[in-house]
N, C-alpha and C positions, 0 to 999 in steps of 0.2 A: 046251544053255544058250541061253537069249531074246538078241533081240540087246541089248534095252536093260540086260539082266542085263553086259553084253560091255562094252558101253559105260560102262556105271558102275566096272565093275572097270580098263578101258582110262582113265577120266579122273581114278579114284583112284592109278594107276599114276603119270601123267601130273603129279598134284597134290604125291605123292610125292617125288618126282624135282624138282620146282622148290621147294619145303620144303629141300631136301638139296643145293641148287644156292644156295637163301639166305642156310645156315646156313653153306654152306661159305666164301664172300663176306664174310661178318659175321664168320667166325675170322680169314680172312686178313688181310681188311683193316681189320679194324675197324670198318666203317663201315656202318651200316645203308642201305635201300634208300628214298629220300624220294620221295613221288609228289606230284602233284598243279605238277607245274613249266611254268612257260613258256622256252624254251630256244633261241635264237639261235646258230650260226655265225658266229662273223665273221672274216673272210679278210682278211691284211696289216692293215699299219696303216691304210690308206683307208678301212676298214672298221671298225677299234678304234679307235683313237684321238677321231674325231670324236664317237662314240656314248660313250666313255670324259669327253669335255671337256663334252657337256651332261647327263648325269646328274649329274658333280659343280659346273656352274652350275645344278643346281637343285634341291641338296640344300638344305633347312630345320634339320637336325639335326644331324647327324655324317657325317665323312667317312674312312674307314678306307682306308689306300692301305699297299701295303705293296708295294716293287719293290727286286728285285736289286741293279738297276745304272739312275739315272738319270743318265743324262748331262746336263753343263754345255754345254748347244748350243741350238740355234732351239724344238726341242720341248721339252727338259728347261726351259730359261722357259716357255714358252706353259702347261705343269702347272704349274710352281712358282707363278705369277703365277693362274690359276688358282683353285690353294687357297690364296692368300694371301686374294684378294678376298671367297673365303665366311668364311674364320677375320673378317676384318673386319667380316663380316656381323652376325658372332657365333656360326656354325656350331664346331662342334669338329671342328677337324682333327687327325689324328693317323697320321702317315709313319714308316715304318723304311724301312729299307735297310741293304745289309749291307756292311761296310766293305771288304771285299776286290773285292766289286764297284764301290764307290765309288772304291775307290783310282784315282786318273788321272784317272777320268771326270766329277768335279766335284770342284771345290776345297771349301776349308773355309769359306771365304767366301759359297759359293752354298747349303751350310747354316744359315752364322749370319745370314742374310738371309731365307731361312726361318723359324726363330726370332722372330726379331724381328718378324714378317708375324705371329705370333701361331699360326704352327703349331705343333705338338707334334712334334717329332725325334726318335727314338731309333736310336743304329748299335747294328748287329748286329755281335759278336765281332770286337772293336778287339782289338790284340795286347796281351796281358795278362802282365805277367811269371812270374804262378803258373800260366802254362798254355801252355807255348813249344811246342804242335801242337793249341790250338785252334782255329787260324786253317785247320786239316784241315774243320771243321764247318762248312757254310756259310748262311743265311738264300736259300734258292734258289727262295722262293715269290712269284709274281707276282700280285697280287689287290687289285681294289676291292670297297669295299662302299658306298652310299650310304642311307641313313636306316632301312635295314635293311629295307629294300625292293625295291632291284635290286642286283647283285651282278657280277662280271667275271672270271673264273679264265683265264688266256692261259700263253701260254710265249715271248711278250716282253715285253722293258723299255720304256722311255725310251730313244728315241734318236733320231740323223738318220740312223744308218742303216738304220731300218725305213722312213722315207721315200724314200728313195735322195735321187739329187740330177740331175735330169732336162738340167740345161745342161752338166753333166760325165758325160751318157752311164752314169750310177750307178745301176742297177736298185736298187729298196727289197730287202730283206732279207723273205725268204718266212717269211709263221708264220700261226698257228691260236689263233684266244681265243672264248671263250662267254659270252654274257650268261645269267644267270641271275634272274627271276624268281620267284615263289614262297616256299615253306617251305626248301626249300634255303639260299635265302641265310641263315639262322640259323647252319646248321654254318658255313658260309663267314666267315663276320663273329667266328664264336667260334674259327677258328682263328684270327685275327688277334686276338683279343683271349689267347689261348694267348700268344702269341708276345711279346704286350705286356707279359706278365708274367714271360716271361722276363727281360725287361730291365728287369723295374723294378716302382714301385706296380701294383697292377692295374686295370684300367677297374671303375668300379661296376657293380654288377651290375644297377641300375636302367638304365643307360646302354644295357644289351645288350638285342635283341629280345627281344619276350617272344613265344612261340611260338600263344597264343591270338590274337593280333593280325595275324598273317599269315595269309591265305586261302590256297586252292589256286588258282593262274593259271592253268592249262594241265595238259595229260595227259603229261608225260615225268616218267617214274620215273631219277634219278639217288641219286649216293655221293659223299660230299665225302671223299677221301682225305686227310688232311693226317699228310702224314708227318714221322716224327722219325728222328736218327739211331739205330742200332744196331735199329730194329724189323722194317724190312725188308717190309711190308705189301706195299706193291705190287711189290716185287721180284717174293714168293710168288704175288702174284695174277696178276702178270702169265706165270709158268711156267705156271700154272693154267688160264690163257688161251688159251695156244701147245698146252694138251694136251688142251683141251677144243673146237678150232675143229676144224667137221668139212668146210668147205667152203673158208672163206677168212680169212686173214691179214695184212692191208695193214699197214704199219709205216712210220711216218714219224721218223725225229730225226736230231738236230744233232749229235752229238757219239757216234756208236753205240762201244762196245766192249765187245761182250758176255760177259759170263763165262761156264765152259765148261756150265755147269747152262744158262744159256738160252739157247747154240749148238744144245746137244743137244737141245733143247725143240724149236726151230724144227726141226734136220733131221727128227724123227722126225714132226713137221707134216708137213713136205713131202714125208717118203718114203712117208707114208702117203696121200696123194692132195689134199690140202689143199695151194690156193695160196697160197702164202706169200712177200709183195712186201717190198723193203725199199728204202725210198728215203731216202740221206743225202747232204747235200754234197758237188761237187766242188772248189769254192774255199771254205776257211773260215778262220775267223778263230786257229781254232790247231792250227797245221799238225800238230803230235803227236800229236792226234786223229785227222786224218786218217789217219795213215801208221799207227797201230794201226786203227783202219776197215778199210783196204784188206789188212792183216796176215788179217784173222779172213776174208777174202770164200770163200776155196778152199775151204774146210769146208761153207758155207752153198751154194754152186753147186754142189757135188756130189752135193747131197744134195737138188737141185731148185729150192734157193730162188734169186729172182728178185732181184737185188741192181743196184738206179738210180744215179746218181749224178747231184741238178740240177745243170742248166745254167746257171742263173743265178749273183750273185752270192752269197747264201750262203740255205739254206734253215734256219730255225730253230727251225721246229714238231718238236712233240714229241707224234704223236698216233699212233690204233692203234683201228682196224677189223675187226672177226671176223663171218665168218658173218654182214652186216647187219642183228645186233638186239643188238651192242657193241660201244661207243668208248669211247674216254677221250682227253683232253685236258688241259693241264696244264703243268704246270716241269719233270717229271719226265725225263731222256734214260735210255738205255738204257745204262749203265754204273754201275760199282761207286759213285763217289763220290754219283750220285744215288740211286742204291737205297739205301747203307747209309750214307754218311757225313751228307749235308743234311740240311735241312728242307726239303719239298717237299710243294706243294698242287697236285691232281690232280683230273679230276672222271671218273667212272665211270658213263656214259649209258646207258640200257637202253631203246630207242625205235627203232621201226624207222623213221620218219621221218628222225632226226636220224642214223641211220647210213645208210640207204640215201645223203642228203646228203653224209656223208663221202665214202661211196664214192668218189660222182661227182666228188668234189676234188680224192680221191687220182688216180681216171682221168684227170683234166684234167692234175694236175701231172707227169703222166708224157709228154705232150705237149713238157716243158720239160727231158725227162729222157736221159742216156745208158745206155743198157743194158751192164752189165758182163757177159761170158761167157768163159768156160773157151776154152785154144784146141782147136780139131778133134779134136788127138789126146789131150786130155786128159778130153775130157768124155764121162760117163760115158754107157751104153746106156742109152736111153728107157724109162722106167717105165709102162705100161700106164694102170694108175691114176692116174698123176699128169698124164699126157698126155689124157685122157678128162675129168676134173678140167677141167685147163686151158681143153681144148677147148670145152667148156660156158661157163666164165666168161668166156672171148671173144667169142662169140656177143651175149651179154646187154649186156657194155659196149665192143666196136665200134658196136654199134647205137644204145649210148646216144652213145657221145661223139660221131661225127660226123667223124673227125679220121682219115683217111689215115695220116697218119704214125704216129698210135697204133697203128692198127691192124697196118701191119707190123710194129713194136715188138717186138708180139706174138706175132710168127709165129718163132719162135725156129730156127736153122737158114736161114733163108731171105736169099740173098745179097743179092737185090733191096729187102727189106724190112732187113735191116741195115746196107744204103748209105742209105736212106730216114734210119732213125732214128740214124744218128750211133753204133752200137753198134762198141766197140773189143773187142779179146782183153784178157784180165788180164795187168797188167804183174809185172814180179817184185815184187811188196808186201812180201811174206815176207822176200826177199831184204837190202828196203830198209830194212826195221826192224830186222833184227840186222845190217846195215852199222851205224847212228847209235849202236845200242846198244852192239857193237864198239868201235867209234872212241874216244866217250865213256871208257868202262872202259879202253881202253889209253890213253889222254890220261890218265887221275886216276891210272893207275898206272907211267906215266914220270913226273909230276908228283912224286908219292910217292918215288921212289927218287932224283932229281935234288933236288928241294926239298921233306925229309920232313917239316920246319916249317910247308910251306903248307896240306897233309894234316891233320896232328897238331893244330895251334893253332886252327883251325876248331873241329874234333872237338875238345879239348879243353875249348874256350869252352861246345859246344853241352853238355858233360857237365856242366859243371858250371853249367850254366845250369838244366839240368835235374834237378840235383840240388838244388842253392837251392831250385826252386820244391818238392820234393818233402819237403824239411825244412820250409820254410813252411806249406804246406799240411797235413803233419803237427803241425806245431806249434796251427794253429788247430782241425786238430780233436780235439787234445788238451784244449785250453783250451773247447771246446765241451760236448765231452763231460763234464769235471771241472763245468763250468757245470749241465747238466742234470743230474748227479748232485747237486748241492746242492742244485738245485731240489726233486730228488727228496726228499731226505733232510727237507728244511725243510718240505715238504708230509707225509710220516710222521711229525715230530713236530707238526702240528698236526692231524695227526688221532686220533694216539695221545693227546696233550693232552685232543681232545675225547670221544675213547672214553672215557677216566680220569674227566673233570668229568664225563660222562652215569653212568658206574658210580656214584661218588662220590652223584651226586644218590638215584640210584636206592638205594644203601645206605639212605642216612639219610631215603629216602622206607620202607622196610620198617624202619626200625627205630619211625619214629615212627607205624607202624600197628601194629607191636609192642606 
C-alpha cells in the first residue's frame, strides 16, 4: 500500500471519528457546533463587570440581561441606573431574575423603580399556590446580550461581593465569564428570548437577530447550552467528557456534589492515567454544600484525583478544561439541582487558544489553593500510569507558571513541598455529615413523640395544600380540555356543513347537465 494511499485512509479514519464525535455532542447536548467566534476570558469581576457596563452604555437597540440574583447594593445600582439611562434613551431593556434569588437581596422597591425607569421586569417562579415545589426549579442563567452583537455567558451575578471591599480586608469573590462575539450570540440572545416567554408575551420575532446579519468575527468554534429542567444535557455531556479526556481534567465549581454516575466517571479518569484536578471552596456562602463536598472527597483521592480547596474568600466559577482543546463555562455547578432541576446557560468551547488560557488560570488558581490528601496510611499504592501521567503534566506547567509554591503543590508525598503549600490530611467529612444528618432526624423525631402536633399540623397543611392545587389544576384542565373538544366538534360541523353544501351543489350541478 502507497503511502498517500495510507494517508487518505488514515485522515478518512480521522474525519470519521470527529463526524462521530459531532454527532455524539449534538444528541447530548443539543446544541450544534457555531464557528466563526471572537471569544474573551474574563477573570473576576475587574474584568466583567466594567466590559459588561460599556457594552450596555452603548447599546442603540436592545438590551437583554437576565441574572440570578442582583443585589440592592453599590453595583446592583451602578446596573440598575445603567439600564435605566438607555430605556430612557429609548433602547429596549428587558431583565428577569429569579425570585428565589432575589429573595433578601433587593427589595421590591429597587424593582418598581426599575419599572418605572422604563425597563421591562419579569421574576422568575414567584411562589404560586397551584405549584407548592416549584420554587424546586430555578432561573440559574447568568447572561447579556447587547444589540445582538456582543454577548456575556459568566457564572456570576450582581453583587459587592464579587468586588470584595478592600478597607475591610474582603477579598472579591473568584469567578470566570466570556464575552462572545459573533454568530453565537444568536443562540445566546434566543435563549433569553426562550426564557421570556416562559414568563409571558413573547419578544417579536423581528426583535430577534436575524442570522444573515451577523458575520463571522474570529476562529473559535463554540455550543451555547441552555439548559432546562428534567433534560439533563449537560449533566450527559459532561459524563462524556470525564470518559472521553485522555490526558487532562481540570474542574473548577462553587457548590461540587457529585452524583454517584459522575464520581465514577472521574475515578475511572484518574485510575486510568488522566489527570483529573478539582478545585472548590474553602469558606462558602452555604456551608451544607460544603460539608457534602468534603463527604464525596475519599472516593475521588483514592482513585488519584487531585481535590483543592481556595484559599481565598469564596471561589464561584463554574468552569472545566480537558485535554486543552475543551472548556466550558457557565451557571452550570456540578450537582444534581443544576444538572436536572434549573435552567442553566453554559458555553462549550472547542479552541485550543482559549483552553490552553484556561489552563494557565486553573494553574495560577491553584497558587491560591490547599491541597487536600488522604493521611500516610490510608492512601493508596502509586499507579504507574497515573504517576507517568502526572509527571509529564508538571513538567509543562511548573515551567509555565513560574511559582515555587505551585510547584511543590505538586510534588505529592513531599514533606518539604507540603509545608510550602499549606496542604493538610483529610478531616473526618464523612463523619461530619452523618453527625448533622443524625442530630437533625433525632431532633424531628423527639419533636414528634413530645409535640406530635408540631410534626402532624405542618405535614398536614403541606397535604393538603397539595392536594388544593392538585384538584385545581385538575379542574382547569378539565375545563381545557371540554374547551378544545367543542372547538373540535364546532369545527366538524362546519366542515361537514361544507362537505354537504359542496355535495348538495355538485348534485344539482349533474342533474342540470342531465
Amino acid at each position: 500500500m502507497s503511502s498517500g494511499t495510507q494517508n487518505q485512509i488514515t485522515g478518512s479514519a480521522v474525519s470519521q471519528v470527529r463526524l462521530l464525535s459531532e454527532r455524539m455532542a449534538i444528541r447530548t447536548a443539543g446544541a450544534p457546533l457555531v464557528m466563526g467566534n471572537s471569544v474573551r476570558v474574563l477573570k473576576d469581576a475587574r474584568e466583567n463587570y466594567p466590559v459588561w457596563l460599556d457594552a450596555i452604555r452603548s447599546a442603540t437597540q436592545k438590551i437583554y440581561f437576565e441574572s440570578y440574583i442582583i443585589h440592592e447594593d453599590e453595583q446592583g445600582y451602578e446596573f440598575a441606573e445603567a439600564l435605566a439611562a438607555k430605556a430612557r434613551e429609548g433602547v429596549k431593556v428587558r431583565l428577569i431574575y429569579d425570585w428565589m434569588g432575589g429573595w433578601g437581596s433587593a427589595s421590591r422597591k429597587f424593582w418598581q423603580k426599575m419599572r418605572h425607569d422604563g425597563i421591562e421586569v419579569r421574576c422568575f417562579n414567584p411562589p404560586n399556590l397551584l405549584s407548592p415545589f416549584g420554587w424546586m426549579g430555578r432561573d440559574h442563567r447568568k447572561m447579556i446580550s447587547v444589540d445582538g452583537c456582543i454577548a456575556f455567558v459568566t457564572g456570576m451575578c450582581v453583587g459587592q461581593m464579587w468586588v470584595g471591599d478592600a478597607e475591610r480586608n474582603i477579598d472579591p469573590w473568584r469567578d470566570t465569564g466570556v464575552e462572545v462575539i459573533g454568530p453565537a450570540v444568536i443562540d445566546i440572545e434566543r435563549s433569553f428570548a426562550q426564557m421570556w416567554a416562559i414568563l409571558g408575551t413573547q419578544i417579536p420575532g423581528s426583535e430577534l437577530a436575524d442570522p444573515r446579519d451577523i458575520q463571522p468575527a474570529g476562529d473559535v468554534g463554540l455550543r451555547v447550552i441552555a439548559s432546562m429542567p428534567n433534560t439533563a444535557g449537560l449533566y450527559r455531556l459532561d459524563q462524556i467528557v470525564a470518559a472521553n479526556a485522555r490526558e487532562t481534567l481540570w474542574l473548577t465549581d462553587a457548590y461540587f456534589a457529585g452524583t454517584t454516575p459522575y464520581v465514577q466517571a472521574l475515578r475511572a479518569a484518574a485510575l486510568d492515567g488522566v489527570d483529573v484536578r478539582l478545585l472548590v471552596p474553602q469558606a462558602t456562602d452555604l456551608p451544607v454544600v460544603r460539608a457534602l463536598s468534603r463527604s464525596g472527597y475519599r472516593p475521588l483521592l483514592e482513585s488519584g484525583v487531585r481535590v483543592y480547596e481556595w484559599n481565598g474568600s469564596m471561589i464561584h466559577a463554574k468552569t472545566a478544561v480537558s485535554d486543552g482543546k475543551w472548556a466550558r463555562v457557565g451557571s452550570t455547578n456540578l450537582n444534581l439541582v443544576s444538572w436536572i432541576s434549573n435552567w442553566e446557560l453554559d458555553l462549550v468551547i472547542e479552541n485550543h487558544r482559549i483552553c490552553h488560557e484556561m489552563e494557565r488560570m486553573f494553574i495560577n488558581d491553584l497558587d491560591n489553593a490547599t491541597e487536600i490528601v488522604l493521611s500516610p496510611k490510608r492512601r493508596p499504592a502509586p499507579v504507574k500510569k497515573l504517576e507517568k501521567a502526572k509527571r509529564e503534566w508538571r513538567k509543562r506547567f511548573e515551567a509555565s507558571s513560574g511559582s515555587s509554591a505551585a510547584a511543590g503543590a505538586i510534588r505529592l508525598g513531599n514533606v518539604v513541598g507540603a509545608s510550602i503549600t499549606n496542604r493538610r490530611v483529610l478531616g473526618p467529612a464523612e463523619a461530619r455529615i452523618m453527625l448533622i444528618g443524625g442530630i437533625l432526624l433525632l431532633a424531628v423525631s423527639l419533636l414528634a413523640v413530645w409535640q406530635p402536633r408540631s410534626v402532624t399540623v405542618p405535614l398536614a397543611v403541606l397535604g393538603v395544600w397539595v392536594a388544593t392545587s392538585l384538584l385545581i389544576r385538575s379542574v382547569q384542565l378539565y375545563r381545557q380540555g371540554k374547551k378544545e373538544e367543542k372547538a373540535f366538534h364546532k369545527e366538524m360541523g362546519k366542515l361537514k356543513a361544507q362537505e354537504k353544501e359542496e355535495k348538495g351543489d355538485s348534485e344539482q350541478a349533474e342533474s342540470q347537465t342531465g
